[in-house]
C-alpha positions as CSV (number, residue, x, y, z in Angstrom):
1,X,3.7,-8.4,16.5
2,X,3.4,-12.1,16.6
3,X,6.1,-14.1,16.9
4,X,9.9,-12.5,17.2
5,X,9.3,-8.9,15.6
6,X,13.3,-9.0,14.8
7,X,12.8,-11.8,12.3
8,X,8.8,-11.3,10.9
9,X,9.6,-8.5,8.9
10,X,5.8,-7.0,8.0
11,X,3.9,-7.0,11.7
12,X,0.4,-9.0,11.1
13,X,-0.8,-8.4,14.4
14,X,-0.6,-5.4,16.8
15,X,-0.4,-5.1,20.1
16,X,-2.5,-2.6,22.7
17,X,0.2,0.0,22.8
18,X,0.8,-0.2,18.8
19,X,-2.9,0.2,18.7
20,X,-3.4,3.1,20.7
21,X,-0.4,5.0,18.9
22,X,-1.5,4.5,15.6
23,X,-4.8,3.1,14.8
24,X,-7.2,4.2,17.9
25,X,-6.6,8.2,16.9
26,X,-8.2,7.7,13.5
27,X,-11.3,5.8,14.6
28,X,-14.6,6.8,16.1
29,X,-16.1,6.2,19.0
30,X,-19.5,6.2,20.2
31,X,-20.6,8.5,23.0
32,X,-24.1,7.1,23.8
33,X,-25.4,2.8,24.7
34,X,-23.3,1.1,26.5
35,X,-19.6,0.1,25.7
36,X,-18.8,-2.9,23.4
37,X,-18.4,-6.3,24.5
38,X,-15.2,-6.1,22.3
39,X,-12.6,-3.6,21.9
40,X,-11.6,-2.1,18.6
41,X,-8.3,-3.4,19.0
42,X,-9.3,-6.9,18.9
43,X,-11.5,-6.7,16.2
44,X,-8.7,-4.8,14.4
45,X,-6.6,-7.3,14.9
46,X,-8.9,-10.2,13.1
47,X,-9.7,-7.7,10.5
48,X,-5.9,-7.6,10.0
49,X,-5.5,-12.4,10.3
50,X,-8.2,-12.7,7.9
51,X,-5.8,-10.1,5.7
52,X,-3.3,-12.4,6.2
53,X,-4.8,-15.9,6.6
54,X,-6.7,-15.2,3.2
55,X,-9.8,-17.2,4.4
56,X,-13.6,-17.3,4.1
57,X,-15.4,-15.3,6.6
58,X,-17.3,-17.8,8.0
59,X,-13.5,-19.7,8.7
60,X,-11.7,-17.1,10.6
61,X,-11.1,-18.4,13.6
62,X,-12.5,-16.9,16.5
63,X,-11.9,-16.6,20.6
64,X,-14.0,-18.6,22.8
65,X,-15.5,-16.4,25.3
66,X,-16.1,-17.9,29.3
67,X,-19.6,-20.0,28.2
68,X,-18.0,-21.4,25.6
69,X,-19.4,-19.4,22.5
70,X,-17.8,-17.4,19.7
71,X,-16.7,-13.5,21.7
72,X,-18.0,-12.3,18.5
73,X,-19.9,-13.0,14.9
74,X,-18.2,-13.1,11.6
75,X,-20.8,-10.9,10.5
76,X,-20.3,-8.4,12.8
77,X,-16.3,-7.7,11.9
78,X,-17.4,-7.8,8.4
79,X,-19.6,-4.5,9.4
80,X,-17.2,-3.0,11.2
81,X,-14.8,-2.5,8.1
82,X,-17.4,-1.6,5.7
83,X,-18.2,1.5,8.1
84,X,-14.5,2.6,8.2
85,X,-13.7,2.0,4.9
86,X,-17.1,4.4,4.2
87,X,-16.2,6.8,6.8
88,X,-12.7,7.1,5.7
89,X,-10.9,5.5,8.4
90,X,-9.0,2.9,6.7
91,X,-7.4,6.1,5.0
92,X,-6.6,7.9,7.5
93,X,-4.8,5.6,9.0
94,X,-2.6,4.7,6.0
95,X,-1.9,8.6,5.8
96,X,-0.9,9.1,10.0
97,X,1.7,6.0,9.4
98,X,2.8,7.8,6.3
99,X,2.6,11.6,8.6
100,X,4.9,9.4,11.5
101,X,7.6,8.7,8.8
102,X,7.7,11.7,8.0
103,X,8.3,13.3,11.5
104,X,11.1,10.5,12.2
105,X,12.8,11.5,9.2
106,X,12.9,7.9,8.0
107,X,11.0,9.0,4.4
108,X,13.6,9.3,1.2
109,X,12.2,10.5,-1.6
110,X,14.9,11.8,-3.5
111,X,13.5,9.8,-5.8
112,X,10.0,8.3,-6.1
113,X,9.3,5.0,-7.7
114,X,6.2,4.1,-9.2
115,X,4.6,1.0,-10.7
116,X,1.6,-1.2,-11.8
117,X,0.3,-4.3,-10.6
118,X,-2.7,-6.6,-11.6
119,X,-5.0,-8.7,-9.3
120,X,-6.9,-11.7,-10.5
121,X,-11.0,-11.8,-9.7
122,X,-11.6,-15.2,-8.9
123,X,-16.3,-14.7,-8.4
124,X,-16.0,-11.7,-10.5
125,X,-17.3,-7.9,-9.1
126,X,-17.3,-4.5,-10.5
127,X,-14.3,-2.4,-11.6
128,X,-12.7,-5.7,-13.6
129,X,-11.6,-6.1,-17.2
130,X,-10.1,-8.7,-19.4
131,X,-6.3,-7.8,-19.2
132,X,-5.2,-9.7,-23.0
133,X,-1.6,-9.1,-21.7
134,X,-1.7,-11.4,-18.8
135,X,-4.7,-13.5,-19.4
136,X,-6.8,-12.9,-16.9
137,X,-10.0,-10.9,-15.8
138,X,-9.1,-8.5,-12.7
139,X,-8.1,-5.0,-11.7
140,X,-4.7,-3.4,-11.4
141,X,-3.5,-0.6,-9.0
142,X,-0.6,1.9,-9.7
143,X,1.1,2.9,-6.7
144,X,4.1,5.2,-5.4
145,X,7.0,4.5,-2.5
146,X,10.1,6.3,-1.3
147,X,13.4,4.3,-1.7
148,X,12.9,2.3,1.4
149,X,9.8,0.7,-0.1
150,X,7.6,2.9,1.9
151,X,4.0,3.7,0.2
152,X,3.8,7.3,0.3
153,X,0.2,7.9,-1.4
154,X,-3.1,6.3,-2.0
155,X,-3.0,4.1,-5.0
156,X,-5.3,4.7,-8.2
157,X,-6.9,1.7,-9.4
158,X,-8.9,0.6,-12.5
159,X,-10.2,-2.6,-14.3
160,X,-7.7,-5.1,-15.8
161,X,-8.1,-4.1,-19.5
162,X,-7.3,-0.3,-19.0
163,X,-3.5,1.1,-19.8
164,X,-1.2,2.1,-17.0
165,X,0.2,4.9,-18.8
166,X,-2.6,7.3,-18.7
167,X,-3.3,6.1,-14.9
168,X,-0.4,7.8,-14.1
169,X,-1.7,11.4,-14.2
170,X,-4.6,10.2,-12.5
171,X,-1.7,8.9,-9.6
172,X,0.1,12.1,-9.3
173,X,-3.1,14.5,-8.2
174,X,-2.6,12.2,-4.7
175,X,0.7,12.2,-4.2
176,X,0.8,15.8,-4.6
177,X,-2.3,16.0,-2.2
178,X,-0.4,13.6,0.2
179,X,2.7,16.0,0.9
180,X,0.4,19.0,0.8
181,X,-1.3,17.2,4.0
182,X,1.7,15.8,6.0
183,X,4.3,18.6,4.6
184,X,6.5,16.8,2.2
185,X,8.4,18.6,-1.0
186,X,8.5,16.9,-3.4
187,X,10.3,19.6,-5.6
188,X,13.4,18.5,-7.9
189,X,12.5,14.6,-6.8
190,X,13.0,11.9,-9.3
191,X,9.8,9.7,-10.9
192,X,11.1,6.5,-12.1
193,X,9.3,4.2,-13.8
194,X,9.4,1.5,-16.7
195,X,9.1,2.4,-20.5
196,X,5.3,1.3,-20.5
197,X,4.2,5.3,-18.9
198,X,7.0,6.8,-21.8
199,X,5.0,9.5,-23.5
200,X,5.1,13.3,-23.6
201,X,1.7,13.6,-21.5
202,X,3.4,12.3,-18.8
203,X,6.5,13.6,-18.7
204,X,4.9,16.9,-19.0
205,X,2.7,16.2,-15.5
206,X,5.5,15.0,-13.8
207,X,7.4,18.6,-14.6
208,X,4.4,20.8,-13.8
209,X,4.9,19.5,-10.4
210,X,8.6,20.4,-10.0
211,X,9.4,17.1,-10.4
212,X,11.9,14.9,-12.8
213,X,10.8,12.3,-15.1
214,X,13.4,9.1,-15.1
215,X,11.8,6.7,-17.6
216,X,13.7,4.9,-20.6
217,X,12.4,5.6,-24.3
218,X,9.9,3.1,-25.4
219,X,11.0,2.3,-29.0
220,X,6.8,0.7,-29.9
221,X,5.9,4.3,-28.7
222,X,7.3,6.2,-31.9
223,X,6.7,5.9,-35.4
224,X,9.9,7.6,-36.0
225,X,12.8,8.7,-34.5
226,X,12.9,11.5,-31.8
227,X,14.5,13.9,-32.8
228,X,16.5,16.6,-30.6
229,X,18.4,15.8,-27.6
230,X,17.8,12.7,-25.9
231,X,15.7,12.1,-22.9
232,X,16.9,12.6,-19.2
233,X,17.8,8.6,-18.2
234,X,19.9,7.6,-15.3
235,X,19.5,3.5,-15.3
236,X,21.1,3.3,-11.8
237,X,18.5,5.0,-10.7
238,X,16.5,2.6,-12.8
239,X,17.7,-0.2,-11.5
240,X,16.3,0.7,-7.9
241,X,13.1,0.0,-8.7
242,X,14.0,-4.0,-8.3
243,X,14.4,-3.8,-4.8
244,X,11.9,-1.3,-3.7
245,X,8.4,-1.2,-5.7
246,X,9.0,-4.8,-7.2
247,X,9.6,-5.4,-3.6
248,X,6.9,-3.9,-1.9
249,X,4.5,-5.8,-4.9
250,X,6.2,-8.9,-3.0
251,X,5.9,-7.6,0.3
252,X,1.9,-7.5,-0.9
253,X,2.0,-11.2,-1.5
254,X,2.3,-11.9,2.1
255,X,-1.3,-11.0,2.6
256,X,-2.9,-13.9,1.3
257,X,-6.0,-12.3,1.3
258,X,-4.8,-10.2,-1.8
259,X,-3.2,-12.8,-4.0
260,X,-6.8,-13.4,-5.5
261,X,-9.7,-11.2,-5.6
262,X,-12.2,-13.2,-4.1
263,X,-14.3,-9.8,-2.6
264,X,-17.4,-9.0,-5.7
265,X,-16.9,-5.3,-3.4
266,X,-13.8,-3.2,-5.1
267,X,-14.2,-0.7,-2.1
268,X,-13.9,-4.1,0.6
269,X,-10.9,-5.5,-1.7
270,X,-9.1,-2.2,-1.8
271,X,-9.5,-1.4,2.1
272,X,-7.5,-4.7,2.6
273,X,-5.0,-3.3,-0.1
274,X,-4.9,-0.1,1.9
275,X,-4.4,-1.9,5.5
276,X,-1.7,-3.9,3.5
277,X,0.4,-1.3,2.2
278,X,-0.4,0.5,5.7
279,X,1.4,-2.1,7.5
280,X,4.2,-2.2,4.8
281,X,4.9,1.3,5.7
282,X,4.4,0.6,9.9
283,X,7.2,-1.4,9.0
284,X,9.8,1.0,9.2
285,X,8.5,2.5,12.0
286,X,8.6,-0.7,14.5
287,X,12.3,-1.3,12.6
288,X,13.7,1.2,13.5
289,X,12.3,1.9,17.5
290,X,13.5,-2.1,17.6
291,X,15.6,-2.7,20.6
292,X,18.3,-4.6,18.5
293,X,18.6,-1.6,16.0
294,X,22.2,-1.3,15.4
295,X,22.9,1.0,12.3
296,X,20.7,-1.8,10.2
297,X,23.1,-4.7,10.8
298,X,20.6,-6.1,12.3
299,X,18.7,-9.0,9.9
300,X,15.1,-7.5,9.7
301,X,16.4,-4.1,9.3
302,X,18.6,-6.0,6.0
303,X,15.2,-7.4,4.7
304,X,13.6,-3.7,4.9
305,X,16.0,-2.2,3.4
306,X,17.0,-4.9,0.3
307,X,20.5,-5.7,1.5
């Protein structure tokens, strides 16, 4: 990590060892021609400063090699994360941090939080819409994490002038197929969310899958009263969502890169979204192996967990 990792919350950089733990496994290499002037780790590691610098391509700033000339092209880094996001590395990768958290024990999902958020297109690109609520032409992603702030599955995304609510059962296929693939259960959990996803459809998904729906009545969604008991709410539970997925929107924010949608791409903008929330979630893994772990008095195991 750059800098004091005890105080820089959400690591930016990563170091060899970091590297060869959690990113090197889930990357190919070639067998045949002869090795790269450049390791993978290095060229991870500008992938992930533009991420956080936010700048033109052409403006990341790059190593002088002995002669005095760039160690590498713009262009070529740019290649280098089409081909994983199109092989399905940048994937994979998100999934083994999720798979590590899950072997420490440091996932809780007694209850799951979930939540939508909408990126503004500044050049335009595909998958946008004209979102009347907010304004603005983008895309918006729905996305699920633990109550650590942890992202636990692959987000579902969609243009700016589509509803959230019936994104959700689009969102639960993956989270199911993520704890199929690193063993979590998921039975009798808790799905919060706000009053916007409050209709019987979804309720009804979120039970199929042994799961329990926590989401407050939405008075604009009925003509009339419901009638019968009254829906299963707990707003302490509710509450939570303040300080972990409004939180881990935040986090986001600290990748400049994603503030504004300048990529025309959606698959190039939402492999930086995935490396984001992938570094979100290697956040509690480099929190708590820190030396200066002490039962989380310690101040950047307070900012992880919202105290």
């Amino acid at each position: 990590m750059t800098g004091n990792p005890c105080w820089q919350a959400i690591p930016t950089k990563l170091s060899l060892e970091q590297f060869e733990e959690f990113v090197l496994p889930h990357l190919s290499r070639g067998k045949r021609g002869p090795p790269p002037t450049l390791s993978s780790h290095k060229i991870f590691n500008y992938i992930l400063q533009l991420l956080y610098m936010g700048c033109q391509w052409k403006m990341l700033p790059i190593e002088r090699n002995t002669v005095g000339l760039p160690e590498i092209h713009y262009t070529r880094i740019y290649r280098v994360i089409r081909r994983w996001q199109a092989n399905g590395f940048i994937d994979k990768i998100f999934a083994g941090s999720v798979r590590k958290l899950h072997q420490d024990q440091l996932l809780d999902l007694t209850v799951i939080h979930g939540d939508g958020t909408t990126t503004a297109a500044k050049k335009g690109g595909d998958n946008l819409g004209y979102s009347g609520h907010k304004h603005l032409k983008g895309d918006k992603v729905v996305a699920f994490c633990d109550r650590h702030g942890n992202v636990i599955a692959p987000f579902v995304s969609a243009p700016g002038n589509r509803n959230e609510s019936p994104l959700l059962r689009d969102a639960l296929p993956k989270l199911s197929q993520m704890a199929r693939a690193i063993g979590l259960d998921l039975q009798g959990a808790t799905v919060s969310l706000d009053g916007v996803y409050d209709c019987r459809s979804n309720r009804k998904a979120i039970f199929n899958r042994g799961m329990i729906p926590n989401i407050p009545e939405n008075s604009r969604g009925r003509k009339k009263p419901k009638r019968g008991r009254k829906q299963r709410f707990n707003p302490a539970i509710f509450e939570e969502r303040f300080r972990t997925i409004e939180r881990l929107f935040a986090w986001e924010d600290k990748f400049r890169r994603l503030l504004l949608r300048f990529d025309r791409l959606s698959q190039l903008h939402y492999a930086f979204k995935t490396l984001a929330y992938t570094m979100i979630v290697r956040h509690e893994v480099a929190c708590r192996s820190c030396s200066h772990f002490n039962g989380g008095n310690h101040p950047c195991h307070r900012v992880h967990l919202g105290v």
